[in-house]
C-alpha positions as CSV (number, residue, x, y, z in Angstrom):
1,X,28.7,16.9,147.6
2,X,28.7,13.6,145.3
3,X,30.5,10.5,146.4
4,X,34.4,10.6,145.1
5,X,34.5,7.9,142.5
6,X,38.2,8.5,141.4
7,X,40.7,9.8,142.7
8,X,43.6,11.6,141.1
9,X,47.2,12.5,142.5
10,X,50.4,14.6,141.1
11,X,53.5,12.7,142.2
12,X,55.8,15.5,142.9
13,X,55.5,17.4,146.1
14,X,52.0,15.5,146.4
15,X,51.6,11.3,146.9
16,X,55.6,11.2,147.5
17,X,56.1,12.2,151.1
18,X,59.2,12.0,153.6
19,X,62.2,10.5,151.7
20,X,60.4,10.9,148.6
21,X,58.3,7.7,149.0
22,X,55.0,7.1,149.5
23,X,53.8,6.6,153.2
24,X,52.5,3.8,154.4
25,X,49.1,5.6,155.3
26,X,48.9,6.7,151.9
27,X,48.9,3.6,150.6
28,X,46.5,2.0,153.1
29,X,43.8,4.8,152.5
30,X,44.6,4.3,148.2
31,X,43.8,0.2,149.9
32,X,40.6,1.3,151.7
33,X,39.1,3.7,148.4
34,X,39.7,0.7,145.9
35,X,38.3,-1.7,148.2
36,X,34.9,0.7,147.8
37,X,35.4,0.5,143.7
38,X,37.0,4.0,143.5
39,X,39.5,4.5,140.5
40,X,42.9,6.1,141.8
41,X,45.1,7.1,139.0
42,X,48.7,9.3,139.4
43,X,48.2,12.3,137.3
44,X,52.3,13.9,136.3
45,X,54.4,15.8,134.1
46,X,56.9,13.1,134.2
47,X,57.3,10.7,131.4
48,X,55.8,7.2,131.6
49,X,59.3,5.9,132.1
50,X,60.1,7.7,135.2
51,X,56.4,7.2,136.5
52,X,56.0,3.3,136.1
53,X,57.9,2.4,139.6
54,X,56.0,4.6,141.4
55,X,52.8,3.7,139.6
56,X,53.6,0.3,141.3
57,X,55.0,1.5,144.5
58,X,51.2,2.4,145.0
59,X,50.1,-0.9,143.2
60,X,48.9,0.1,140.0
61,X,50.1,-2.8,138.4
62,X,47.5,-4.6,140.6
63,X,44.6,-2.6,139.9
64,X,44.5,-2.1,136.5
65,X,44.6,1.8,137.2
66,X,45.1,4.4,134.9
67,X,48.7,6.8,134.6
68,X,48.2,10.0,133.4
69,X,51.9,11.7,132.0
70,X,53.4,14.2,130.5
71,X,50.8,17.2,131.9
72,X,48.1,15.0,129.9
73,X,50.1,14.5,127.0
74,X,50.4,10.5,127.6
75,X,47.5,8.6,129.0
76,X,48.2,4.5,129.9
77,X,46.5,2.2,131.5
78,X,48.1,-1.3,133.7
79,X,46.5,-4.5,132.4
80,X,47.9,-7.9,133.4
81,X,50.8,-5.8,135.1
82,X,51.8,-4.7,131.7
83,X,51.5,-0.8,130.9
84,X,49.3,-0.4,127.5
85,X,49.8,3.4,125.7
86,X,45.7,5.0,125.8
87,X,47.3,8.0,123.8
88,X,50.1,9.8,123.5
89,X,50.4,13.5,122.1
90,X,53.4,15.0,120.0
91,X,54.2,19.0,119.0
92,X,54.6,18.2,115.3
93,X,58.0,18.6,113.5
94,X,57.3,21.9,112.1
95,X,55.7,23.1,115.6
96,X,59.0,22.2,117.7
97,X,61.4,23.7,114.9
98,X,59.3,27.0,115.2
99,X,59.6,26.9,118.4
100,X,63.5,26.0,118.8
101,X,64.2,28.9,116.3
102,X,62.6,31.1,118.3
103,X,64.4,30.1,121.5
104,X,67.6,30.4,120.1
105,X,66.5,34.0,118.6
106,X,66.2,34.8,122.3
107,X,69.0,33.0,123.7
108,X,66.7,30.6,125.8
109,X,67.6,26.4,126.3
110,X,65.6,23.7,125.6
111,X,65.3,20.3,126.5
112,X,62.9,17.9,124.6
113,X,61.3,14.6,125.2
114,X,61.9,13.2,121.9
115,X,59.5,10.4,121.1
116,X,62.5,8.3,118.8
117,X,65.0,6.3,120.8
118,X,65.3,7.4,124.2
119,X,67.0,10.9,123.3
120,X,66.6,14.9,124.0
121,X,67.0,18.1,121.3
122,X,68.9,20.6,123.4
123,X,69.9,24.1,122.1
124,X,73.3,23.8,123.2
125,X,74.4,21.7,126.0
126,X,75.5,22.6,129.2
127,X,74.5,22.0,133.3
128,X,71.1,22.5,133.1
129,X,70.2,20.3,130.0
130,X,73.3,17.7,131.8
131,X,71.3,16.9,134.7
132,X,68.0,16.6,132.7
133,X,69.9,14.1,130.8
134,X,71.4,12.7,133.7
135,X,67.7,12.8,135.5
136,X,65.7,11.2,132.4
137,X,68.5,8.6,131.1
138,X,68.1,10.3,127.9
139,X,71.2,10.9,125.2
140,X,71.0,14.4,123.9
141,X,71.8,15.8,120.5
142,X,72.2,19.7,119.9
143,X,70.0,21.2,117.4
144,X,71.1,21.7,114.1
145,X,68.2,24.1,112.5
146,X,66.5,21.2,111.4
147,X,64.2,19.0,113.3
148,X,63.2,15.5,112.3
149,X,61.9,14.0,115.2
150,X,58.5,14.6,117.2
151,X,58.6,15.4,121.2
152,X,56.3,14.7,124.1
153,X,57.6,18.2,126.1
154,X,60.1,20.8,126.0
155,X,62.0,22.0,129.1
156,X,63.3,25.5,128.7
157,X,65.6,28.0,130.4
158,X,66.7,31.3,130.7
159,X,67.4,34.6,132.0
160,X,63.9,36.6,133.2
161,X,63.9,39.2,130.3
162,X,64.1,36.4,127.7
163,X,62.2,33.7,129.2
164,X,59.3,36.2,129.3
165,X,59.5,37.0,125.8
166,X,59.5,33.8,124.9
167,X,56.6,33.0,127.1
168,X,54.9,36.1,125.1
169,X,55.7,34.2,121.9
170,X,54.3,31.1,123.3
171,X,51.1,32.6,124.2
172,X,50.4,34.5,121.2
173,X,51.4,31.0,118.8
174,X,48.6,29.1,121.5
175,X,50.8,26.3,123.2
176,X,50.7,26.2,127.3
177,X,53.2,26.5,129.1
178,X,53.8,25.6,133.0
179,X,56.6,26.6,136.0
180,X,58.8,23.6,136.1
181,X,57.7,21.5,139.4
182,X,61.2,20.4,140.2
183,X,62.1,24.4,140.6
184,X,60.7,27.7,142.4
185,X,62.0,29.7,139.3
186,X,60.3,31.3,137.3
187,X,62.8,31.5,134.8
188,X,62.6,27.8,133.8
189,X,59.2,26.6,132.2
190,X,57.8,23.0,130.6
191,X,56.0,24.0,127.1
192,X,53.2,21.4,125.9
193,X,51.9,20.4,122.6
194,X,48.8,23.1,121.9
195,X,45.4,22.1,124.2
196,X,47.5,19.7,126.0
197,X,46.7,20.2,130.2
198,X,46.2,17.4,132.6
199,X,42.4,18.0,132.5
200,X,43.0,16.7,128.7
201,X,44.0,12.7,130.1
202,X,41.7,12.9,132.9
203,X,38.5,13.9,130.4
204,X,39.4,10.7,128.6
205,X,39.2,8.5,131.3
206,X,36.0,10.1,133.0
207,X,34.7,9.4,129.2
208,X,35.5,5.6,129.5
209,X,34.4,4.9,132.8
210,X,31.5,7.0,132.8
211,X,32.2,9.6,136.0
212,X,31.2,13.0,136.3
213,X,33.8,15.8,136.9
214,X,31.8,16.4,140.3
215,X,32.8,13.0,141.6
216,X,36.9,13.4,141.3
217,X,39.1,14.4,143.9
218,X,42.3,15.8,142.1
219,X,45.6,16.4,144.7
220,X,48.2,18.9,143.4
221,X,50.6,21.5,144.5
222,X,52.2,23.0,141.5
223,X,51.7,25.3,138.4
224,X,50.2,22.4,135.7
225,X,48.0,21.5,138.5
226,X,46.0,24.4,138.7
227,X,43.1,23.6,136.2
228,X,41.9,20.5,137.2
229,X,42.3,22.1,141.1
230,X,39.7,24.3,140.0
231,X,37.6,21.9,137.7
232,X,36.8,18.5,139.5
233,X,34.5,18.2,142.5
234,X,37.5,18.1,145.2
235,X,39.8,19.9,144.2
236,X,42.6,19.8,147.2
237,X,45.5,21.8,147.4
238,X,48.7,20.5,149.6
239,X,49.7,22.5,152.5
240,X,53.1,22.6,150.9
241,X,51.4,23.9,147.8
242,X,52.2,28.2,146.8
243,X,49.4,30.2,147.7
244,X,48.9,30.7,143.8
245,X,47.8,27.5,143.9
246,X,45.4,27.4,146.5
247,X,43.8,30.1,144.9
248,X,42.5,27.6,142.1
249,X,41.6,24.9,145.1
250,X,38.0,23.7,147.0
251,X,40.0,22.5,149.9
252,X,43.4,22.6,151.1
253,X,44.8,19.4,153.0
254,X,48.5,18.9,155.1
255,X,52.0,19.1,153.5
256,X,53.0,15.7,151.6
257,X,55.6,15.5,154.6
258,X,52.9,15.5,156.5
259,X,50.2,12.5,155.3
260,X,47.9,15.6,153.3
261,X,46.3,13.1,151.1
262,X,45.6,10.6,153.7
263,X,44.0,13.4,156.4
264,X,41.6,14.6,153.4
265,X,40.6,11.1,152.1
266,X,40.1,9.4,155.8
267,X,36.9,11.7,156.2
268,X,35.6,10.5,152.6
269,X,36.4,6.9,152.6
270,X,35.1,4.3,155.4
């Protein structure tokens, strides 16, 4: 198989381990790769804001890596320890109203990462969209028929028989849609803006730094990790991962509780 020249991590359930930090092997072995010029880059559906500390927990900052956000919506890059914007992708205005009307047609919530000061369009507030408020630091503002902002992602809920027509809907209008990581329901889903995956970001930075697909080694255990499992050279699966998942993998490592990331990459990096 080709060298790994970059390697690429969810955060969630992946690089964060026991106590939800990352382990001290971890970050040795992320030491060991960069010390033999390999790009390592944290690969998310959070937003950049809730990413950055742990982009410098595994010292980022330092390395002038790359943060992929957002399930490839946001791609940024460290430089001089400050965090510079590569792109970031929107649902347009009349994209998220279509998309809110049809929600509340089928009495499913949404959340949204609005991109305008630090708030979140919800249907109608109550627990779920609180502790996504809570979660993000974000102000939320119910929605009034009429959008006039743009937003990063939508976080939706609902009961089965509605959430799967909305999925329908979703599908036939062509925007993807993912099983929210921080849940084993199926029943609450993260929409992105139309061709937006986290093989999207990664592309882009395979484009500027000139590596093949063949020479990544992605690490992932949840639903918006499944295509690049399946497209990059080393595609690896967590033990803690559904077997859905691990369908879509080339190898399957250790739970994150159990140093997965650091047992595959030890073998690959001397």
């Amino acid at each position: 198989m080709s060298k790994i020249k970059l390697i690429a991590m969810d955060i969630d359930g992946t690089v964060l381990g026991k106590g939800h930090v990352v382990s001290k092997k971890t970050l040795d072995i992320l030491d060991k790769a960069r010390n033999s010029n390999i790009k390592v880059c944290l690969a998310t559906g959070r937003h950049i804001l809730r990413t950055k500390n742990i982009a410098e927990s595994i010292k980022s900052h330092l390395n002038g890596d790359y943060v992929v956000c957002l399930n490839g919506g946001g791609l940024y890059k460290f430089e001089n320890n400050n965090i510079n914007t590569i792109f970031e992708v929107t649902f347009t205005v009349e994209e998220f109203d279509n998309i809110y009307k049809k929600a509340k047609e089928l009495n499913v919530n949404c959340w949204s990462y609005d991109k305008k000061d630090n708030t979140s369009t919800v249907l109608k507030r109550n627990l779920f969209t609180f502790a996504l408020s809570k979660l993000s630091g974000r102000k939320s503002i119910v929605y009034k028929n009429d959008i006039k902002t743009l937003s990063y992602k939508l976080i939706c809920n609902g009961k089965g028989k509605n959430i799967k027509k909305f999925k329908d809907y979703l599908n036939s209008s062509g925007f993807r849609y993912y099983d929210w990581s921080y849940s084993d329901s199926s029943k609450r889903i993260e929409v992105c803006p139309k061709g937006i995956n986290k093989s999207y970001a990664l592309n882009k930075i395979l484009e500027l730094e000139n590596i093949n697909l063949n020479e990544v080694a992605f690490f992932g255990d949840g639903d918006n990790d499944k295509e690049l499992l399946k497209l990059v050279g080393y595609g690896v699966a967590m033990g803690n991962a559904h077997e859905e998942v691990k369908k879509h993998a080339t190898h399957i490592t250790l739970k994150n509780t159990e140093d997965g990331i650091y047992e595959f990459l030890k073998d690959y990096i001397q």
